[in-house]
DSSP file (Angstrom, degrees, kcal/mol; ACC not computed):
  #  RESIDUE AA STRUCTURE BP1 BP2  ACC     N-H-->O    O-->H-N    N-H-->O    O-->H-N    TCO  KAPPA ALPHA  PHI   PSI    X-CA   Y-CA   Z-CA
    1    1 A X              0   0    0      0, 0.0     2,-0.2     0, 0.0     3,-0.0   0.000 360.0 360.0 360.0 126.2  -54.5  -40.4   26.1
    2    2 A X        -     0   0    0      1,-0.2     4,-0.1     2,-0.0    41,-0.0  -0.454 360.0-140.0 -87.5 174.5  -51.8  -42.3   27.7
    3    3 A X  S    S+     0   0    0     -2,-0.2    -1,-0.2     2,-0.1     2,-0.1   0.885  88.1  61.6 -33.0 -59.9  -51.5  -46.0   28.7
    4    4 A X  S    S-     0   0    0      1,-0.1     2,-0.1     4,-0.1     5,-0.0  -0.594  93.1-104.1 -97.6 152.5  -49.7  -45.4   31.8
    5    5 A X     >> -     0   0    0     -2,-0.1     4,-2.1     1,-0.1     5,-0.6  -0.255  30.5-110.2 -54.3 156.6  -51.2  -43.3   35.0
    6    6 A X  H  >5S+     0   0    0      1,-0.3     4,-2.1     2,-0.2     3,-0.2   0.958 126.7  45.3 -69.2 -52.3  -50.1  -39.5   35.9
    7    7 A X  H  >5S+     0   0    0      1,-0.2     4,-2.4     2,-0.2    -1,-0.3   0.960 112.4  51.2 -24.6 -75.5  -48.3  -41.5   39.1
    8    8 A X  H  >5S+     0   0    0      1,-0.2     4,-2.0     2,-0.2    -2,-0.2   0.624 108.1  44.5 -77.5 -30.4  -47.1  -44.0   36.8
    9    9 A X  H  X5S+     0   0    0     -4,-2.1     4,-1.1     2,-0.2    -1,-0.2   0.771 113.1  61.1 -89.0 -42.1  -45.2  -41.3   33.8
   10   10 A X  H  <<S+     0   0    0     -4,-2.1    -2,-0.2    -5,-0.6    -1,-0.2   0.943 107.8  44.2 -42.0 -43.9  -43.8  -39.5   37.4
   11   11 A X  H  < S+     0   0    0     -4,-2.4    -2,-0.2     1,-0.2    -1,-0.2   0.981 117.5  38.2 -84.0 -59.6  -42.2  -42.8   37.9
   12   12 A X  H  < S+     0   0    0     -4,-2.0     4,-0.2     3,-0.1    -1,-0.2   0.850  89.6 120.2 -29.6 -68.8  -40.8  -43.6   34.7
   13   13 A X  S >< S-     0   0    0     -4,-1.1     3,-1.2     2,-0.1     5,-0.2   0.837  71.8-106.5  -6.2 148.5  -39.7  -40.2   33.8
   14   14 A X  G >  S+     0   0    0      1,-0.2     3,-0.6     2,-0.1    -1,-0.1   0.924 110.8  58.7 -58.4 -37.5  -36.1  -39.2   33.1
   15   15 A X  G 3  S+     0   0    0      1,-0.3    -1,-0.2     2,-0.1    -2,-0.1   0.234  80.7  90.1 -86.7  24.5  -35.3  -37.6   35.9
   16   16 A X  G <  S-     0   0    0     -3,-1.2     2,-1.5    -4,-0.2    -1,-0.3   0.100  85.9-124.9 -90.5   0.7  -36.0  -40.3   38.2
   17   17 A X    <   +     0   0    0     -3,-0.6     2,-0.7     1,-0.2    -2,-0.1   0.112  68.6 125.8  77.2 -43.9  -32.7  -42.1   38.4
   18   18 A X        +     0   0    0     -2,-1.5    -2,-0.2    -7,-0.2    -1,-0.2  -0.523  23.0 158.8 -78.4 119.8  -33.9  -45.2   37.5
   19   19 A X        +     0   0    0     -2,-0.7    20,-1.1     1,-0.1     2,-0.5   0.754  47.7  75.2-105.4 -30.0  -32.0  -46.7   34.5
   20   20 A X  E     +A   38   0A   0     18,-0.2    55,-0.3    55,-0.2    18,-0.2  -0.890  45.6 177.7-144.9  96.7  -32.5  -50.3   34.6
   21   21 A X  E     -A   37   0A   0     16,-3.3    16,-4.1    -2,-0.5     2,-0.4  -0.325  32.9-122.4 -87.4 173.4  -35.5  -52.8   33.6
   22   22 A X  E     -B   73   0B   0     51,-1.9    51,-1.6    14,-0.2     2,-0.6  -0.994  36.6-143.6-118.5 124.7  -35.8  -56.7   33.6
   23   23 A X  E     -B   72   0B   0     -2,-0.4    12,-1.2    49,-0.2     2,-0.3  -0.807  10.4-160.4 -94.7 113.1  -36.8  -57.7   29.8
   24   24 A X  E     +B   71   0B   0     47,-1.9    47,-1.4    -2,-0.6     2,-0.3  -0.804  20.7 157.8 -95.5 147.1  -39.0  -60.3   29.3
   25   25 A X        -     0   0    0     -2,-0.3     8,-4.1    45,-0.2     2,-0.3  -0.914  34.2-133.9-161.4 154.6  -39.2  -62.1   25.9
   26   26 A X  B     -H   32   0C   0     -2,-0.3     2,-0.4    37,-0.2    41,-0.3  -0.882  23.6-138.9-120.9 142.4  -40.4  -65.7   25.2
   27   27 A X    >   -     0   0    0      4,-0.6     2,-2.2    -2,-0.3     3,-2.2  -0.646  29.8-102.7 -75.8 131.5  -37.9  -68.2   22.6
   28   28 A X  T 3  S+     0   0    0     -2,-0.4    -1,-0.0     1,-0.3    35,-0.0   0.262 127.0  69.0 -42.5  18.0  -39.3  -70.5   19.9
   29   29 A X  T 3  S-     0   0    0     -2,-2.2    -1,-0.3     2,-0.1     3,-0.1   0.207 114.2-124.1-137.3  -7.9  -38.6  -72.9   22.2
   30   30 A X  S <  S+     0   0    0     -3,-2.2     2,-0.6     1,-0.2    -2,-0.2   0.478  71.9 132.0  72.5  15.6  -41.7  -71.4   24.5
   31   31 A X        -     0   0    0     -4,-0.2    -4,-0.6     1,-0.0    -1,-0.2  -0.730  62.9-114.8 -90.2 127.3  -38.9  -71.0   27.4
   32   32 A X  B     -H   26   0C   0     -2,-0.6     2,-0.7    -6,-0.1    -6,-0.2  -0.165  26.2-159.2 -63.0 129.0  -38.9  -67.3   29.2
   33   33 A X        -     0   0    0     -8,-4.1     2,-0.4    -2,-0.1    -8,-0.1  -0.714   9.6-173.1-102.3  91.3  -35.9  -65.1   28.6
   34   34 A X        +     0   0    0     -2,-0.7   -10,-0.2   -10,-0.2     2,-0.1  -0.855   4.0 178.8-112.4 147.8  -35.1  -62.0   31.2
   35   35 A X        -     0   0    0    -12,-1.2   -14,-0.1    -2,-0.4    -1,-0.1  -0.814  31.0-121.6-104.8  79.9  -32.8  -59.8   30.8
   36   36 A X        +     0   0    0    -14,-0.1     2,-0.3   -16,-0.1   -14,-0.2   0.260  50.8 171.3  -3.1 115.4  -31.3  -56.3   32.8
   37   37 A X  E     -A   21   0A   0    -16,-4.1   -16,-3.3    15,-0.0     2,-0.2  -0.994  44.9-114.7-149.0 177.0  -31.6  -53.5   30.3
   38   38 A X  E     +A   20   0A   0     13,-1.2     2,-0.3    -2,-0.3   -18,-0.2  -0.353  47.5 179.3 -83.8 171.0  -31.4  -49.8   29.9
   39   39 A X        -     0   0    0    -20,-1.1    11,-0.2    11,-0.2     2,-0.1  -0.922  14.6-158.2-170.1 173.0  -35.3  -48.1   28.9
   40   40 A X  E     -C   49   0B   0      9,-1.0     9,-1.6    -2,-0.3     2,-0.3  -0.838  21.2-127.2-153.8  82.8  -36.8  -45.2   28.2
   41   41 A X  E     -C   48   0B   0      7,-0.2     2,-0.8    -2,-0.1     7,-0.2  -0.368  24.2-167.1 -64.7 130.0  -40.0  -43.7   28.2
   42   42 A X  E   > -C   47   0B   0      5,-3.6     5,-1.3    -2,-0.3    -2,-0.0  -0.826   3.5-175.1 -96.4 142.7  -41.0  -42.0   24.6
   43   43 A X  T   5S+     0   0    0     -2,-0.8     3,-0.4     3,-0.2    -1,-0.2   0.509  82.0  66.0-116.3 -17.9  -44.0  -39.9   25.1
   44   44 A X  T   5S+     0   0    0      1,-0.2    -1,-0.1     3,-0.1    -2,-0.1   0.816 121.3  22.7 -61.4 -44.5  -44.3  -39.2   21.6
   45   45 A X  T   5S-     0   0    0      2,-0.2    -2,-0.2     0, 0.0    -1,-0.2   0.070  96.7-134.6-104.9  27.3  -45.1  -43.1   21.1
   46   46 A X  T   5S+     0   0    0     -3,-0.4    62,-0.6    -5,-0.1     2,-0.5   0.978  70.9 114.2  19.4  58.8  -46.3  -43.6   24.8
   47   47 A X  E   <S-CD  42 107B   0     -5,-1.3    -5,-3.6    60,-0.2     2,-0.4  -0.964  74.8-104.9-144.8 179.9  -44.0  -46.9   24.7
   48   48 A X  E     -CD  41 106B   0     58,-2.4    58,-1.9    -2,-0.5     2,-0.3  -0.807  28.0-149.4-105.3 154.4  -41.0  -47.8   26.3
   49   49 A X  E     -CD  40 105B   0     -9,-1.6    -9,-1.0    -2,-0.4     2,-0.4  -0.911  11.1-166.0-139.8 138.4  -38.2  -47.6   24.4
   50   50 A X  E     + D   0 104B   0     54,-1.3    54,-2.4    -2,-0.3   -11,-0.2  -0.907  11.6 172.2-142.9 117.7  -35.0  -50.4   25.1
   51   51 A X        +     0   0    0     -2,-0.4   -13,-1.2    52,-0.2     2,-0.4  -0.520   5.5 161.2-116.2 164.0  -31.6  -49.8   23.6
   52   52 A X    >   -     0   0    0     50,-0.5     3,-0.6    -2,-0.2     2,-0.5  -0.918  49.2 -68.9 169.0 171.9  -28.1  -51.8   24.3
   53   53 A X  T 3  S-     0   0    0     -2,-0.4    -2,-0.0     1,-0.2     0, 0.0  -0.268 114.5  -6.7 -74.9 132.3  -25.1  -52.5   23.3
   54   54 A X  T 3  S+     0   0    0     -2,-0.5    -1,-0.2     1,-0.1     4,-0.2   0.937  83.6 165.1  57.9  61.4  -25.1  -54.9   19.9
   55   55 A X    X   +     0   0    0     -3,-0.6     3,-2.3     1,-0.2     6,-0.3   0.978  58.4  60.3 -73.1 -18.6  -28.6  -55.1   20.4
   56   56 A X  T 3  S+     0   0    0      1,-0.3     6,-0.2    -4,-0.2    -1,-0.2   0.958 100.6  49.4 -72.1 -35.2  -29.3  -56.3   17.3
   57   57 A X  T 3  S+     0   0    0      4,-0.1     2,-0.4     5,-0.0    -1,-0.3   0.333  94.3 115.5 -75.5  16.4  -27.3  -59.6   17.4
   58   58 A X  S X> S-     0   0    0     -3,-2.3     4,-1.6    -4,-0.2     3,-1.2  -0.889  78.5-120.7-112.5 149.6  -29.0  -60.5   21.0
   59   59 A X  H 3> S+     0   0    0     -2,-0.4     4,-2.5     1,-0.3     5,-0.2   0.740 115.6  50.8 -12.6 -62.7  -31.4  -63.3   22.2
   60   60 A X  H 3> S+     0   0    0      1,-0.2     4,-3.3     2,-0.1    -1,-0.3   0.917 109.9  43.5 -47.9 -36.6  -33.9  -60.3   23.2
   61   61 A X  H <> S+     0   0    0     -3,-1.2     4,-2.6    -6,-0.3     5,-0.3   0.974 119.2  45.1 -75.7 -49.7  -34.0  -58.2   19.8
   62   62 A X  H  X S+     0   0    0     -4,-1.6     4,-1.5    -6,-0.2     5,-0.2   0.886 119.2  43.4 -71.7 -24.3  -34.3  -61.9   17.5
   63   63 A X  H  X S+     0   0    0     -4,-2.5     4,-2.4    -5,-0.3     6,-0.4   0.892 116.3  46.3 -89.2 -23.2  -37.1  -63.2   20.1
   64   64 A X  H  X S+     0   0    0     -4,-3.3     4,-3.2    -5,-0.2    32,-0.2   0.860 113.1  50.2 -53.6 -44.7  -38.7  -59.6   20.0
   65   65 A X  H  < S+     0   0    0     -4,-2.6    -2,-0.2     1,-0.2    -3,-0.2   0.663 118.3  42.1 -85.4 -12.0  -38.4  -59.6   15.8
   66   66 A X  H  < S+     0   0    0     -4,-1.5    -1,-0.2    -5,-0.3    -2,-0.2   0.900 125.3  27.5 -97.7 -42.0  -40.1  -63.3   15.8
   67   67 A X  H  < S-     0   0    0     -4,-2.4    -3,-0.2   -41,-0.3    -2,-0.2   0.739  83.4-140.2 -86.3 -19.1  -42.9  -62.9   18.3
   68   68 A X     <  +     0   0    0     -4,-3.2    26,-3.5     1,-0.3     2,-0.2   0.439  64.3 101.4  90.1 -17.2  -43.8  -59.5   18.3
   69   69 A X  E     + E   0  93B   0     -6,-0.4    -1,-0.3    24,-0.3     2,-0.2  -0.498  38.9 160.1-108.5 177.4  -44.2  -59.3   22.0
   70   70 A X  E     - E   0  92B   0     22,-0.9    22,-2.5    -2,-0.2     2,-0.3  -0.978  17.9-157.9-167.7-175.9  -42.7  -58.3   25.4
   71   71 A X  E     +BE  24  91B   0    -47,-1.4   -47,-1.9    -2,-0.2     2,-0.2  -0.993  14.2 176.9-157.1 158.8  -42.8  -57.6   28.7
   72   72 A X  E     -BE  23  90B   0     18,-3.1    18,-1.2    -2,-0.3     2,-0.4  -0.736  17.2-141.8 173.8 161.7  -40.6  -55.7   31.2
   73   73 A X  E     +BE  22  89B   0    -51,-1.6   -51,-1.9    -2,-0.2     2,-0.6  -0.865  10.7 179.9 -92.1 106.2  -40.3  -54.6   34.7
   74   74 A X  E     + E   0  88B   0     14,-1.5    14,-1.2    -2,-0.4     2,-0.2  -0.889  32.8 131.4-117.2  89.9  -38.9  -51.3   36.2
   75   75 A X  E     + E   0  87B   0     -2,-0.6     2,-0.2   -55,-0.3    12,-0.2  -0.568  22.6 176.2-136.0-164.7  -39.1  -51.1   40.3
   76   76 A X  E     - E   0  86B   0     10,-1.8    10,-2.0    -2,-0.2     2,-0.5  -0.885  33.6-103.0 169.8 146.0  -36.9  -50.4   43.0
   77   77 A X  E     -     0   0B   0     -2,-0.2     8,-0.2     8,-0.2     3,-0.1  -0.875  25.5-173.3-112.0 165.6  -37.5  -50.1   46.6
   78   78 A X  E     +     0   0B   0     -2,-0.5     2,-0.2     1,-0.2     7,-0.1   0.380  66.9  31.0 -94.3  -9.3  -37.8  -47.0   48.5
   79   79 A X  E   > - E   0  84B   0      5,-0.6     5,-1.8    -3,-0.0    -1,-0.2  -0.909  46.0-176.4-169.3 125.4  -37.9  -47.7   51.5
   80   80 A X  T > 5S+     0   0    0      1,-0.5     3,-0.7    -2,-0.2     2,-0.4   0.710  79.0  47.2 -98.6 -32.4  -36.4  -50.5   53.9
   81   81 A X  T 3 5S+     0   0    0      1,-0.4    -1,-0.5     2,-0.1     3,-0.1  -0.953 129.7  26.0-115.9 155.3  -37.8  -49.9   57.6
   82   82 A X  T 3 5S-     0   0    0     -2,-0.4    -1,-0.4     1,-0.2    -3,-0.0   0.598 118.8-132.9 -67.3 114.7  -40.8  -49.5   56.9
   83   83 A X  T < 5 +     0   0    0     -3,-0.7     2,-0.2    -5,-0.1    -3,-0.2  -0.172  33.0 173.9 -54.9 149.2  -40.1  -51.8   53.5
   84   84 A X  E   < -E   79   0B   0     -5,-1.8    -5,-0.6    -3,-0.1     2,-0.3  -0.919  13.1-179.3-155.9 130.9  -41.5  -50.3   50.4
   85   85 A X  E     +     0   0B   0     -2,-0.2     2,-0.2    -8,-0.2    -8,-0.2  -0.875   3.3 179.8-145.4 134.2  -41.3  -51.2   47.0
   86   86 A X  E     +E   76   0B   0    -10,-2.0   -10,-1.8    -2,-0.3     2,-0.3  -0.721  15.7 113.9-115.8-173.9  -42.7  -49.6   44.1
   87   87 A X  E     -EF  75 114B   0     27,-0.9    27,-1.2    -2,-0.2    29,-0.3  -0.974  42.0 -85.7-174.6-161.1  -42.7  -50.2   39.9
   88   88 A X  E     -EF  74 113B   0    -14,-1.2   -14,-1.5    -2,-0.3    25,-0.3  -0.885  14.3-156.6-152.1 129.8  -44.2  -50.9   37.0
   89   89 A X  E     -EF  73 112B   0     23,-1.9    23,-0.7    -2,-0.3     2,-0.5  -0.491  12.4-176.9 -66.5 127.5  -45.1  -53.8   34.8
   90   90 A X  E     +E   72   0B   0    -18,-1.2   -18,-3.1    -2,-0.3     2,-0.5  -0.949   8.1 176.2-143.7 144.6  -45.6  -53.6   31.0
   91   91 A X  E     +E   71   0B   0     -2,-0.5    18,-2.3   -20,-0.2    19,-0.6  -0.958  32.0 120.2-131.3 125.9  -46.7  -56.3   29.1
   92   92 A X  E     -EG  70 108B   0    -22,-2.5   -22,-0.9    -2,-0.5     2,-0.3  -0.794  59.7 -61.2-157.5-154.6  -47.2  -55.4   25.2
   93   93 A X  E     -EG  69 107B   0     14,-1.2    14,-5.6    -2,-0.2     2,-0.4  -0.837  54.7-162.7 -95.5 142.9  -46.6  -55.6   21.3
   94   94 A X  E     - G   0 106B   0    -26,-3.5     2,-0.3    -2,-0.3    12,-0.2  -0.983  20.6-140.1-146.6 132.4  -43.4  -54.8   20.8
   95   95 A X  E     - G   0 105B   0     10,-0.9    10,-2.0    -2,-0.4     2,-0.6  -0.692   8.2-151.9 -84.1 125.8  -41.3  -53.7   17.6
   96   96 A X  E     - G   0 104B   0     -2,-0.3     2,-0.5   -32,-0.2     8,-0.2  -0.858  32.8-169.3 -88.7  98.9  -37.5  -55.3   17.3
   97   97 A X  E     - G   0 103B   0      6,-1.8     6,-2.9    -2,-0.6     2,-0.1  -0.823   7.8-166.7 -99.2 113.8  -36.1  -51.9   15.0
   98   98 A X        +     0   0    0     -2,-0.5     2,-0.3     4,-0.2     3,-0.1  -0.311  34.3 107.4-107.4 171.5  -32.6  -52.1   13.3
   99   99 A X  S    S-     0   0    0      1,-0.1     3,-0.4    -2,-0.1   -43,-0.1  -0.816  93.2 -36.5 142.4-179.8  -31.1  -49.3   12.0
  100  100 A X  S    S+     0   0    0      1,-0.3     2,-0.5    -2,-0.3    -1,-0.1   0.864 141.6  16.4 -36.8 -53.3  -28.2  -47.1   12.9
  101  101 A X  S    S-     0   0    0     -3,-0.1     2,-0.3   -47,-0.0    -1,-0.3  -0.907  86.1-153.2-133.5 115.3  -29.4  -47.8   16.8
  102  102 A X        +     0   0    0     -2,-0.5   -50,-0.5    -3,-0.4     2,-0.4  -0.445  18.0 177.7 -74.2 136.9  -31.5  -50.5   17.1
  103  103 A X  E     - G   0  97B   0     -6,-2.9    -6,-1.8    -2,-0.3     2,-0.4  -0.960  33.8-119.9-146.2 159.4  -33.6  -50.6   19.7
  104  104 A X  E     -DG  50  96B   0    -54,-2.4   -54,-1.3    -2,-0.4     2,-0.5  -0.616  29.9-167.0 -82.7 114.6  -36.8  -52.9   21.4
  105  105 A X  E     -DG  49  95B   0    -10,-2.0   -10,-0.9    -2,-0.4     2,-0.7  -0.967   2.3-171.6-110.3 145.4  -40.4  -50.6   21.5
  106  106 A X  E     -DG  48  94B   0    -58,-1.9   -58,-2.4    -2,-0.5     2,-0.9  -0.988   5.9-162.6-124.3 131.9  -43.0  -52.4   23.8
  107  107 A X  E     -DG  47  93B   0    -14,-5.6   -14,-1.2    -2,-0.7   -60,-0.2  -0.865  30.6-104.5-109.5 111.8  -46.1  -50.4   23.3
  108  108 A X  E     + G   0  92B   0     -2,-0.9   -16,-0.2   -62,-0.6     3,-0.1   0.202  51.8 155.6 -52.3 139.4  -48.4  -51.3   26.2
  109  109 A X  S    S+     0   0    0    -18,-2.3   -17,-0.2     1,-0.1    -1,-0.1   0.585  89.1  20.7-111.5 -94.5  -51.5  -53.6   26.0
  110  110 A X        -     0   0    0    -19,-0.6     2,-0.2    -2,-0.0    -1,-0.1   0.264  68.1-180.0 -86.5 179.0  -51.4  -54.6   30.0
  111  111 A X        -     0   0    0    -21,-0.1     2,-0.3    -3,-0.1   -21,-0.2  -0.434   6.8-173.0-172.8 148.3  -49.4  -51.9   32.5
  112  112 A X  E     -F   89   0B   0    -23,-0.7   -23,-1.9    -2,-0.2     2,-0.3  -0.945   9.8-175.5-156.9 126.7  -49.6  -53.3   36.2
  113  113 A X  E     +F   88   0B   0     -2,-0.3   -25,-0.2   -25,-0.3     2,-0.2  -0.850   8.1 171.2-130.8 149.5  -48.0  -50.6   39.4
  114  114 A X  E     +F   87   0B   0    -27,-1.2   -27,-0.9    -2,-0.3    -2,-0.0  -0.798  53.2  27.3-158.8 147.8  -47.6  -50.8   42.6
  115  115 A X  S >  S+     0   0    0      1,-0.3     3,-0.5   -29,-0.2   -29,-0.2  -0.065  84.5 133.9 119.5 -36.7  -45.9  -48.8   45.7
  116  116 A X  T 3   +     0   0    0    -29,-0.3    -1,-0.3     1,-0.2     3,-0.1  -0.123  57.4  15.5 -91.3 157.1  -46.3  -45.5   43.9
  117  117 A X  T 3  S+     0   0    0      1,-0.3     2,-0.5  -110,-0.1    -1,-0.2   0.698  89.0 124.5  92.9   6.9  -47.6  -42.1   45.2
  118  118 A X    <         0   0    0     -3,-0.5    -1,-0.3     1,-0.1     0, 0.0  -0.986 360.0 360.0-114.5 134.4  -47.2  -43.2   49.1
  119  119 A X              0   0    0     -2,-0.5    -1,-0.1    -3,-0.1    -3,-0.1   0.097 360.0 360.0-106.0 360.0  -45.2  -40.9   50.8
């Protein structure tokens, strides 16, 4: 069973448009770091999957491979008259994975929506 609601994979989904999360990661220094990035939902791992360019050598990927954790944010609005905005929050454990293409998995613990499924 997944994490996220049926709503919630609609919204993720590839064919949705939507390229572009905000990545949250906390420093050894306990100050919050977001970032813009590209994602992915994997449905094989229900996680979200976050790739970029040199990821390995950035802020996110070292603060991911020390804490273990993350968070990030995917919205958009849909609407301005009558304003609408939907997304989704995920807050999780999260793997920093090197290799040929490294990339950030946050596997949800928390997942937090709003806006979707209203016409």
């Amino acid at each position: 069973m997944s994490a996220f609601s049926e709503p919630e994979l609609a919204y993720l989904g590839d064919g949705n448009g939507r390229r572009l999360g905000r990545l949250a990661t906390v420093g050894p220094d306990g100050i919050p770091h977001v970032v813009p990035v590209g994602y992915r939902y994997d449905p094989e791992d229900d996680a979200i999957i976050v790739r970029g360019y040199d990821l390995k050598q950035t802020k996110k990927f070292r603060d991911v491979e020390r804490s273990g954790r993350a968070a990030i944010v995917i919205d958009d609005i849909a609407s301005i008259d009558p304003w609408r905005v939907r997304g989704v929050e995920v807050r999780g454990g999260a793997e920093a994975i090197d290799g040929d293409r490294p990339l950030i998995r946050i596997h949800p613990d928390r997942v937090r929506s709003w806006g979707l499924g209203e016409s």
